[in-house]
Backbone as JSON Lines, residues from 0, in Angstrom:
{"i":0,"aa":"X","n":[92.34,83.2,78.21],"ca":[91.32,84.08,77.62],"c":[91.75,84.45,76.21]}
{"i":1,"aa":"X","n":[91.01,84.23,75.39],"ca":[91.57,84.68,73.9],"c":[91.09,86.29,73.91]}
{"i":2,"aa":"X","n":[92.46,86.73,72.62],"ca":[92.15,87.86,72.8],"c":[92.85,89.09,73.48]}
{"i":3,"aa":"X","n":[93.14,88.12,74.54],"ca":[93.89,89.1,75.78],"c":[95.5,89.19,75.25]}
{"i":4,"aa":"X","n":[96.13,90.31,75.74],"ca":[97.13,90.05,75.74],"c":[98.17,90.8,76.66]}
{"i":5,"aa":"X","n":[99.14,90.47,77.24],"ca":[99.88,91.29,78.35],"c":[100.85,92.14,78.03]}
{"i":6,"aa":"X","n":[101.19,93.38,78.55],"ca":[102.44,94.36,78.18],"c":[102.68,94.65,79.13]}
{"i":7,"aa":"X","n":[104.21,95.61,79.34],"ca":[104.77,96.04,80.42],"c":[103.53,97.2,81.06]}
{"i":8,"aa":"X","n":[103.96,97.59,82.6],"ca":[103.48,98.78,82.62],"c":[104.08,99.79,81.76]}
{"i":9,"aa":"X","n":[103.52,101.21,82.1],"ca":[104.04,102.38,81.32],"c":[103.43,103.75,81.94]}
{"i":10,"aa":"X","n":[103.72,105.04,81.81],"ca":[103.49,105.56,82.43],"c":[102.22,106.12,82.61]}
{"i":11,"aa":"X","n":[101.96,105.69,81.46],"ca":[100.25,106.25,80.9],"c":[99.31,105.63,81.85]}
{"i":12,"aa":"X","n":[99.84,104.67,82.28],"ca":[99.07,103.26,82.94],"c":[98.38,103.63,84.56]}
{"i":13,"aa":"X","n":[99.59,104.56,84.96],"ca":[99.22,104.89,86.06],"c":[97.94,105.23,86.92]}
{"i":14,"aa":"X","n":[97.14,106.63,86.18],"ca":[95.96,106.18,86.86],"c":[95.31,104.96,86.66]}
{"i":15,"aa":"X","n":[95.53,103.84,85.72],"ca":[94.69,102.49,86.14],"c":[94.98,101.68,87.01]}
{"i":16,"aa":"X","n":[96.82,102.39,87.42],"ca":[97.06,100.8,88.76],"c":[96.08,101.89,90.03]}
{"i":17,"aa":"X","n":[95.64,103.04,90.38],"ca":[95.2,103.5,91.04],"c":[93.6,103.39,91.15]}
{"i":18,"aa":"X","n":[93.47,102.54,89.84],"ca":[91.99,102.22,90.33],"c":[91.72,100.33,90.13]}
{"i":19,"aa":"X","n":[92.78,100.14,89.87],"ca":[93.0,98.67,90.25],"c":[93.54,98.19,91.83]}
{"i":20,"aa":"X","n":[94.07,99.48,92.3],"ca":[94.35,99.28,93.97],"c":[92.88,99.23,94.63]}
{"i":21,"aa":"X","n":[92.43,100.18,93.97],"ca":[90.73,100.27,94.63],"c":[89.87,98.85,94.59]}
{"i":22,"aa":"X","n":[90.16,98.4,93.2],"ca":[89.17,97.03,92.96],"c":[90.19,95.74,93.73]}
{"i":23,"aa":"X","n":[91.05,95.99,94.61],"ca":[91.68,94.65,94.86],"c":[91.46,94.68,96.28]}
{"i":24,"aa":"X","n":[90.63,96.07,96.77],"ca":[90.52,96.2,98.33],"c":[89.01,94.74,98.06]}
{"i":25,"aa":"X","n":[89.1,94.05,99.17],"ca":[88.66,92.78,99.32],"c":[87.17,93.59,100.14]}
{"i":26,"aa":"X","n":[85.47,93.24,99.87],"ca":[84.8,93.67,100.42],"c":[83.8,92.0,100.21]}
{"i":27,"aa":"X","n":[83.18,91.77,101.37],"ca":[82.63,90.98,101.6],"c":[80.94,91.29,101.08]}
{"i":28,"aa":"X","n":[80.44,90.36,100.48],"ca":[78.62,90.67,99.93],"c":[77.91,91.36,100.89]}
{"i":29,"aa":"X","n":[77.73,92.42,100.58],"ca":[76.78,93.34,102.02],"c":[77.49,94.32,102.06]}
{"i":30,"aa":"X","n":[78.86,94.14,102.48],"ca":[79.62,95.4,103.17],"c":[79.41,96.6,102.83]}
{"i":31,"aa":"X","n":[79.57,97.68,103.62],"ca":[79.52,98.85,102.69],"c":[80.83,99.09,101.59]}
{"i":32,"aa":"X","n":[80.74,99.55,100.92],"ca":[81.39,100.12,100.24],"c":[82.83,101.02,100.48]}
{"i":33,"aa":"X","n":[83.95,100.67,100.69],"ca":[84.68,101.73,101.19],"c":[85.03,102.92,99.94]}
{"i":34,"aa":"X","n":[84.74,103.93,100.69],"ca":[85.37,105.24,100.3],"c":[86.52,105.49,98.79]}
{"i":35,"aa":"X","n":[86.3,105.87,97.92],"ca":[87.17,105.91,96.71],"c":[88.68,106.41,97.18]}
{"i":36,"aa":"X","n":[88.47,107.38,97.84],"ca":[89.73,108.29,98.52],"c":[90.76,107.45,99.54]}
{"i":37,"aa":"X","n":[90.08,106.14,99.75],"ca":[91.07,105.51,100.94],"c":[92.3,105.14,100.34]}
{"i":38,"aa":"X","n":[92.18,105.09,98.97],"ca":[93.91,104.44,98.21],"c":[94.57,105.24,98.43]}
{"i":39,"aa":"X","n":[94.42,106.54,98.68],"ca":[95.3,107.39,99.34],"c":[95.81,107.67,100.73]}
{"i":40,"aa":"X","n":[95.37,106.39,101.34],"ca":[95.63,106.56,102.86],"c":[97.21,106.16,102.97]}
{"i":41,"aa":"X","n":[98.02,106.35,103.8],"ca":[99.54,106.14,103.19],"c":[99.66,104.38,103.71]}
{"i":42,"aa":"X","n":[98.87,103.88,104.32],"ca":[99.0,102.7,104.14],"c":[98.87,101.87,102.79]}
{"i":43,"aa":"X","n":[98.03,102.45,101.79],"ca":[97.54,101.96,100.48],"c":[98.05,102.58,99.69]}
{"i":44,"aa":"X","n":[98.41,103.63,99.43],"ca":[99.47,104.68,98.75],"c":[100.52,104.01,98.22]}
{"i":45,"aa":"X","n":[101.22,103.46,99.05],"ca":[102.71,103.26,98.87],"c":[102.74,101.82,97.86]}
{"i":46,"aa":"X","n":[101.33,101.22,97.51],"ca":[101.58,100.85,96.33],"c":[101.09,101.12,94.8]}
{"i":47,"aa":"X","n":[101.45,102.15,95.03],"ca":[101.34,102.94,93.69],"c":[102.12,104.27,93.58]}
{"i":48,"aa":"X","n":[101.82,104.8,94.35],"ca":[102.45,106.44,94.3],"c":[104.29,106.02,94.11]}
{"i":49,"aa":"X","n":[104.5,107.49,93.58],"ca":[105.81,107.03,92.39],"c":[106.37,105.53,91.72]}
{"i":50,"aa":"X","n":[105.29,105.41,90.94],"ca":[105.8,104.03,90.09],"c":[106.94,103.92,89.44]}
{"i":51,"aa":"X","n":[107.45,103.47,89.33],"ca":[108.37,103.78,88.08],"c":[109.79,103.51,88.93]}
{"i":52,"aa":"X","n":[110.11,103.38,90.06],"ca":[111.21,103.64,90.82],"c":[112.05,102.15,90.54]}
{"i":53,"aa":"X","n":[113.28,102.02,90.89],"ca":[113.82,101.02,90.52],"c":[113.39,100.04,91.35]}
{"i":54,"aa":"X","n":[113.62,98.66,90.57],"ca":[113.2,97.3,91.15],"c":[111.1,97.34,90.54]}
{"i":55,"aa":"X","n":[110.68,98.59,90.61],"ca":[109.26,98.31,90.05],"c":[109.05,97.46,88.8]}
{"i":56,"aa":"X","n":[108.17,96.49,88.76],"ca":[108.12,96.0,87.72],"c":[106.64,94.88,87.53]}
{"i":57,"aa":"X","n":[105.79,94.97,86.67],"ca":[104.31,94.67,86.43],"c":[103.94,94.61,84.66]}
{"i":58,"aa":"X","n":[102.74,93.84,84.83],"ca":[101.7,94.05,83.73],"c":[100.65,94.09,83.49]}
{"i":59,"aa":"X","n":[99.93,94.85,82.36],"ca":[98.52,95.37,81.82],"c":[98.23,94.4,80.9]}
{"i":60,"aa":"X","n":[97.13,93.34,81.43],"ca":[96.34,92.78,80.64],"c":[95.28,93.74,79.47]}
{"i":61,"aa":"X","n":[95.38,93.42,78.04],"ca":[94.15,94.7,77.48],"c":[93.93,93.06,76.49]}
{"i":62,"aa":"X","n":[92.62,94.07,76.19],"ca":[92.08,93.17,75.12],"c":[92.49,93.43,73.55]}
{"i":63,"aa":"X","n":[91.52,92.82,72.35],"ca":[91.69,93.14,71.24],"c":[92.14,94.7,71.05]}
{"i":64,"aa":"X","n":[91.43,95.4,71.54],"ca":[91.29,96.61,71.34],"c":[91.54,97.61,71.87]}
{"i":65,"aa":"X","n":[92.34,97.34,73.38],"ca":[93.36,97.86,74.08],"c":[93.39,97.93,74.9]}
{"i":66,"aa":"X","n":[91.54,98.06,75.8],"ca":[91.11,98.19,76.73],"c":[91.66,97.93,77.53]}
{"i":67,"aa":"X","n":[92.17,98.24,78.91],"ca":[92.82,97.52,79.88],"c":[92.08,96.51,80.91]}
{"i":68,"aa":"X","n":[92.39,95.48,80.82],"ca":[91.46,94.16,81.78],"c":[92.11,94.21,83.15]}
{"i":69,"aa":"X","n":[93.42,94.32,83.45],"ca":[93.68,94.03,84.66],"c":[95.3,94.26,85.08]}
{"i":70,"aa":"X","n":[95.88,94.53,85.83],"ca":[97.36,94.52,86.0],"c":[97.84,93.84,87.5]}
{"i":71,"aa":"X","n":[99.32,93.95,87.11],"ca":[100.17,92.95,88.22],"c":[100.94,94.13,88.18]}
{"i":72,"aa":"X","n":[101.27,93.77,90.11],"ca":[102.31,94.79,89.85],"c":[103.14,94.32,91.36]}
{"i":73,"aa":"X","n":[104.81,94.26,90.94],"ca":[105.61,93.79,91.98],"c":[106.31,94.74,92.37]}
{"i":74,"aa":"X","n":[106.76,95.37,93.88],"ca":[107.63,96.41,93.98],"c":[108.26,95.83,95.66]}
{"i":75,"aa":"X","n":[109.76,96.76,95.67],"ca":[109.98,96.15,97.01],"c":[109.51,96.91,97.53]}
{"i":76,"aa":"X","n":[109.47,96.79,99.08],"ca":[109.72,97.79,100.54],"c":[110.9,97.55,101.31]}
{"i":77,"aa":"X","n":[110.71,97.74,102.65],"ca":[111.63,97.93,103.85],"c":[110.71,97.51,104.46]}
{"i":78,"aa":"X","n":[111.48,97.48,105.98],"ca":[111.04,97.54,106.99],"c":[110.41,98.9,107.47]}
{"i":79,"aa":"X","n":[110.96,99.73,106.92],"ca":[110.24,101.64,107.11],"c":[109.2,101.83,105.97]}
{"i":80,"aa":"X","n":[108.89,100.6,105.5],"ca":[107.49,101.1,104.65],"c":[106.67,99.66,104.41]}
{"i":81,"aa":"X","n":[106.8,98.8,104.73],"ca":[106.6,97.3,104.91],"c":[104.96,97.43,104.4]}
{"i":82,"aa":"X","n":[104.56,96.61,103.48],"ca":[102.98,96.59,102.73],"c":[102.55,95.52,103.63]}
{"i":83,"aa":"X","n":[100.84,95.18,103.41],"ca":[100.69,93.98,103.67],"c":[101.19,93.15,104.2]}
{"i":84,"aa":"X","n":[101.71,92.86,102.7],"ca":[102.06,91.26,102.38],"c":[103.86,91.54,102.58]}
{"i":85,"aa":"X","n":[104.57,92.2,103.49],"ca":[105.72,92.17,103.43],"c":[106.52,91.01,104.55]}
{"i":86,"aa":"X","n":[107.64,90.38,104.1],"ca":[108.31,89.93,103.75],"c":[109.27,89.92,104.58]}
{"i":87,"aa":"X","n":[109.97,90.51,104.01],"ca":[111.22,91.47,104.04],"c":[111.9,92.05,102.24]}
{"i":88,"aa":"X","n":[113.11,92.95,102.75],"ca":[113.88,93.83,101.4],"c":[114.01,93.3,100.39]}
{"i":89,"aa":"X","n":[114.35,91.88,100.4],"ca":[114.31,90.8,99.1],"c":[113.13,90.65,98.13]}
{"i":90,"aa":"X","n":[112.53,90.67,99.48],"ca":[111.18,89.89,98.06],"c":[109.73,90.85,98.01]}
{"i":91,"aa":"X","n":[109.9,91.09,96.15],"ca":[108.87,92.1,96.32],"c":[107.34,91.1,96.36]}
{"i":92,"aa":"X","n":[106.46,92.67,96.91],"ca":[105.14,92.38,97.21],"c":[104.32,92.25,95.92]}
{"i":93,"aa":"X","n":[103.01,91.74,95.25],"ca":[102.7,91.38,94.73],"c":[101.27,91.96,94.77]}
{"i":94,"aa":"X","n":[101.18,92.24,93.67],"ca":[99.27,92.92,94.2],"c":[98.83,93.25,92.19]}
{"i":95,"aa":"X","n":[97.24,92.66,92.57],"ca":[96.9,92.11,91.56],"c":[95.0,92.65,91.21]}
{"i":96,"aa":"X","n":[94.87,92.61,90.34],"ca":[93.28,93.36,90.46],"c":[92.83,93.12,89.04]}
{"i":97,"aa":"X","n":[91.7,92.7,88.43],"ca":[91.17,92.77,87.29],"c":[90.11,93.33,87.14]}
{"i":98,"aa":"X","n":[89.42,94.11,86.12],"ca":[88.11,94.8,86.41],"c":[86.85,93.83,86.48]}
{"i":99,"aa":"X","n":[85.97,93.8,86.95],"ca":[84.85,93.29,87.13],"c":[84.34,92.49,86.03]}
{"i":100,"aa":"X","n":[84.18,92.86,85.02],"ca":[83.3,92.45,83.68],"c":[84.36,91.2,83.21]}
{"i":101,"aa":"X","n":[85.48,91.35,83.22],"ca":[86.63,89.99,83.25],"c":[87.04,89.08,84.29]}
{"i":102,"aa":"X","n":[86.71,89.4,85.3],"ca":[86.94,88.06,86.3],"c":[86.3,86.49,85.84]}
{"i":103,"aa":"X","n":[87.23,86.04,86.39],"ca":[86.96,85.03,85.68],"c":[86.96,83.84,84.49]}
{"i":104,"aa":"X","n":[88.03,84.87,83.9],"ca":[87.95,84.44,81.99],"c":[89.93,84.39,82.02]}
{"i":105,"aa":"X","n":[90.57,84.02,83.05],"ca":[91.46,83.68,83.03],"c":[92.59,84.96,82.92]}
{"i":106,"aa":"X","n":[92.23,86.21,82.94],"ca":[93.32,86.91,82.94],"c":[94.1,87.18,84.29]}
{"i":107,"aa":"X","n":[93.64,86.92,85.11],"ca":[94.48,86.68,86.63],"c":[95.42,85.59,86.53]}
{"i":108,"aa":"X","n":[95.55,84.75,85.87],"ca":[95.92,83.62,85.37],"c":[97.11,84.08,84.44]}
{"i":109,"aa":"X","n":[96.92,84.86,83.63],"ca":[97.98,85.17,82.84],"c":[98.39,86.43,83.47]}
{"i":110,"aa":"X","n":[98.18,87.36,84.24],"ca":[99.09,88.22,84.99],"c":[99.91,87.31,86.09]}
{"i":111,"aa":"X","n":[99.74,86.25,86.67],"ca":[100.1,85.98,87.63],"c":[101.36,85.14,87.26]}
{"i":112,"aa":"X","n":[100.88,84.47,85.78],"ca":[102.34,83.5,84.74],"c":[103.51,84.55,84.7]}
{"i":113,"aa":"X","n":[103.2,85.85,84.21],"ca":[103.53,86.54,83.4],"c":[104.62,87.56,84.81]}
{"i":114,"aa":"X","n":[104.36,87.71,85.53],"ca":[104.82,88.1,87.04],"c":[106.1,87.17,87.23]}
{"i":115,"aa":"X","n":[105.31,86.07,87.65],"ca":[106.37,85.17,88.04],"c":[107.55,84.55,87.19]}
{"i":116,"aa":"X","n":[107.29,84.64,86.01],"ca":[107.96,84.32,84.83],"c":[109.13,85.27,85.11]}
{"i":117,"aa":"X","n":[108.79,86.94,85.31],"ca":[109.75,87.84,85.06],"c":[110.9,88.04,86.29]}
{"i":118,"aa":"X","n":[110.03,87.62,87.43],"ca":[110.52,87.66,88.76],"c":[111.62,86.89,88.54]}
{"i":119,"aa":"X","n":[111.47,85.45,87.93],"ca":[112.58,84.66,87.86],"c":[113.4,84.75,87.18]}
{"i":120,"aa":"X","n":[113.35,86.02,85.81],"ca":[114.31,86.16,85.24],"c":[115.04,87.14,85.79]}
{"i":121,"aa":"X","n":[114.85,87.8,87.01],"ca":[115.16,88.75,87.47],"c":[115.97,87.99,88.35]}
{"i":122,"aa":"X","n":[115.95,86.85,88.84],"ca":[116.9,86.29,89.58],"c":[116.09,86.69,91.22]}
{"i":123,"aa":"X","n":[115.0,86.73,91.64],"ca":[114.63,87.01,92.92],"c":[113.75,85.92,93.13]}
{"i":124,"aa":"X","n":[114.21,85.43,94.94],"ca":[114.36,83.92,94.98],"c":[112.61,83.51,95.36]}
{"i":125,"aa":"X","n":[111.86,84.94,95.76],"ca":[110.56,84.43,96.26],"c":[109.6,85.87,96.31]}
{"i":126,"aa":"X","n":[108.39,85.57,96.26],"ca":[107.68,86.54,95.38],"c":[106.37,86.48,96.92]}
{"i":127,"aa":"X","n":[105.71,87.76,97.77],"ca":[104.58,87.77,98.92],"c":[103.69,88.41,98.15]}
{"i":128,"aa":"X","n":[102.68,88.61,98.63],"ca":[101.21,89.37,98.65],"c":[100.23,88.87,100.2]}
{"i":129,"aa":"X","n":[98.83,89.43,100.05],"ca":[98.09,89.89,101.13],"c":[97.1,89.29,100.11]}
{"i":130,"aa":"X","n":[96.01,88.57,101.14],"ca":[94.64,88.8,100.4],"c":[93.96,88.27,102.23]}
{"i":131,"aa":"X","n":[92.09,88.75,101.87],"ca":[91.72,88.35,102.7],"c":[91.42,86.44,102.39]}
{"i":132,"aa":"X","n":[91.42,86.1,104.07],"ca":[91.51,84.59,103.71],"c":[89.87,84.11,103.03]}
{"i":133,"aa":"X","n":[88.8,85.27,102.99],"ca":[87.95,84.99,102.11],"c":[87.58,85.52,100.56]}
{"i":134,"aa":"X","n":[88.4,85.28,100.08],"ca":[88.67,86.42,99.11],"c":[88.87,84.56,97.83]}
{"i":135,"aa":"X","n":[88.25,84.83,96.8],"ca":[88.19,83.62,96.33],"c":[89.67,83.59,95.24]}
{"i":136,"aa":"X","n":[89.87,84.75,95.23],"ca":[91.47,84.75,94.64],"c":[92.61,83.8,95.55]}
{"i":137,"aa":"X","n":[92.42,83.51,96.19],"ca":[93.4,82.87,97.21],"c":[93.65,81.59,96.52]}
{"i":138,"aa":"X","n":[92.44,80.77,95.82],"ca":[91.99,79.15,95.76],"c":[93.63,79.61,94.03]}
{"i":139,"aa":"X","n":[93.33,80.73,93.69],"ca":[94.17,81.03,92.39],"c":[96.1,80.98,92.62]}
{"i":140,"aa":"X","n":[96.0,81.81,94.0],"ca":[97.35,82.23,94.13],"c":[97.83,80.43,94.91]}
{"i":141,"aa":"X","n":[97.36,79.63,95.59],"ca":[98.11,78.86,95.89],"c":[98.06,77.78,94.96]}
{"i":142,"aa":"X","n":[97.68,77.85,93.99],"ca":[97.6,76.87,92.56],"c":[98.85,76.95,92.1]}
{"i":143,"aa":"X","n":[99.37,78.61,92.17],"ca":[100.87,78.69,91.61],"c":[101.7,78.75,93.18]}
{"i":144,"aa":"X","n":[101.33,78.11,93.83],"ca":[102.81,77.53,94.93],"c":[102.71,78.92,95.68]}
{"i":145,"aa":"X","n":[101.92,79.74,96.0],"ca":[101.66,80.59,97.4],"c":[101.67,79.92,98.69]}
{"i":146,"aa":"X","n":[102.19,80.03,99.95],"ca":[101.81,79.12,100.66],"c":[101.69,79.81,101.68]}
{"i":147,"aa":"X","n":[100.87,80.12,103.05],"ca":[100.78,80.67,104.14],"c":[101.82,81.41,104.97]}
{"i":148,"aa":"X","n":[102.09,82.1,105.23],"ca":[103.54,82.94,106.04],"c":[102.98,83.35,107.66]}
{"i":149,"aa":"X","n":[101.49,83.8,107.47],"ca":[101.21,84.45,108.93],"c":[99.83,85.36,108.53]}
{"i":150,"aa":"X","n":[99.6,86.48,109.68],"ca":[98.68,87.32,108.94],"c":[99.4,88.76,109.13]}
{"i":151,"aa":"X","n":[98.46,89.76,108.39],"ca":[98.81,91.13,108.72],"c":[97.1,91.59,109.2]}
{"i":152,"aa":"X","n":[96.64,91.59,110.36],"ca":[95.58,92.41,110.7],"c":[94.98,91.14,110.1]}
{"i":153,"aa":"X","n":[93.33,91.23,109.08],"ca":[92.62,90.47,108.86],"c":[93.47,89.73,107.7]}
{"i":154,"aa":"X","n":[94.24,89.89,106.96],"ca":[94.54,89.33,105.99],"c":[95.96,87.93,106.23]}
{"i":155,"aa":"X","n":[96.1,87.56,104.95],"ca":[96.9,86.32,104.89],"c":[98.01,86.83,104.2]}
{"i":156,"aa":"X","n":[99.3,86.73,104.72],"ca":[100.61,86.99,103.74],"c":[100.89,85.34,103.45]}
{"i":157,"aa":"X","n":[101.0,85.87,101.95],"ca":[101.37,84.23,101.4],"c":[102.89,84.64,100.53]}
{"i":158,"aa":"X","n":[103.59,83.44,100.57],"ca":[104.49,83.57,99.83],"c":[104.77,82.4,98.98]}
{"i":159,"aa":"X","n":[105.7,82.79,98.33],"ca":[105.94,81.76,96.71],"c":[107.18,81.58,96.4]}
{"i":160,"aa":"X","n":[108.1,80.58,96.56],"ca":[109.42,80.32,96.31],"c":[109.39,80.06,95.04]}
{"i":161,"aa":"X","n":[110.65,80.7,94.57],"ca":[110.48,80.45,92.74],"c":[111.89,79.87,92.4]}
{"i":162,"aa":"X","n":[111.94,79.12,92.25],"ca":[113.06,78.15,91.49],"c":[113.53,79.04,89.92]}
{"i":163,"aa":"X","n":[114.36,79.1,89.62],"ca":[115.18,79.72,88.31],"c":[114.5,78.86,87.53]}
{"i":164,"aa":"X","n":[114.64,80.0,86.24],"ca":[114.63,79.26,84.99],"c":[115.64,78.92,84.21]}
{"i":165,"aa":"X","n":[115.31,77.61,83.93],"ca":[116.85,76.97,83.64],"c":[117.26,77.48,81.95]}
């Protein structure tokens, strides 16, 4: 996407990963609408609430002009707080959202380079997330080497082995 360009998170950023958790809840054509307040359910919470903690680490797609298009954002868990798309303690979870008016124009594409790029400089050997298996983001994440793990409830945990950068 020209134009675009990616930065770290920051703290300012925060209420937008909280309404980028909202736009990444997966709703099928028809469905109702879920509830604004559910990102606060402590199942959905725990990827966002206190950002900033060690091992957190993501980015804010903005445009020319600053706007924010979309963010990535990787953090670990446990087994006493396990997301989605968990794993296990090693490998953080992955969760991803762009606003509406940009889908499409490749900035999922460059949050998702831009993720994995850092992951590997971070030295961490494999990177999960959650999506539903109808969710057309999926056809995106296994382009970059996602590959099936199991499910959680309706969704798909995929994971991504990442080879170092040499």
């Amino acid at each position: 996407m020209t134009g675009c360009q990616l930065r770290p998170i920051e703290t300012e950023d925060i209420p937008f990963l909280w309404e980028m958790l909202y736009a990444s809840l997966f709703m099928k054509e028809g469905d109702e609408l879920l509830e604004p307040d559910i990102i606060h359910s402590p199942e959905l919470s725990k990827y966002v609430e206190g950002w900033g903690r060690e091992g957190d680490f993501g980015f804010i797609a903005v445009d020319g002009q600053g706007s924010r298009l979309g963010a990535v954002t990787l953090r670990f868990y446990s087994d006493h707080n396990a997301g989605y798309g968990y794993v296990n303690a090693a490998t953080p979870e992955l969760g991803m959202a762009v606003i509406e008016e940009a889908r499409g124009r490749g900035v999922g594409t460059l949050l998702i380079q831009a993720a994995l790029e850092e992951a590997r400089k971070r030295g961490i050997e494999a990177v999960s997330l959650s999506v539903d298996p109808d969710n057309a983001a999926i056809r995106l994440y296994r382009r970059f080497g996602f590959e099936e793990r199991g499910m959680c409830g309706t969704s798909v945990t995929l994971l991504c082995p990442l080879r170092p950068t040499p």
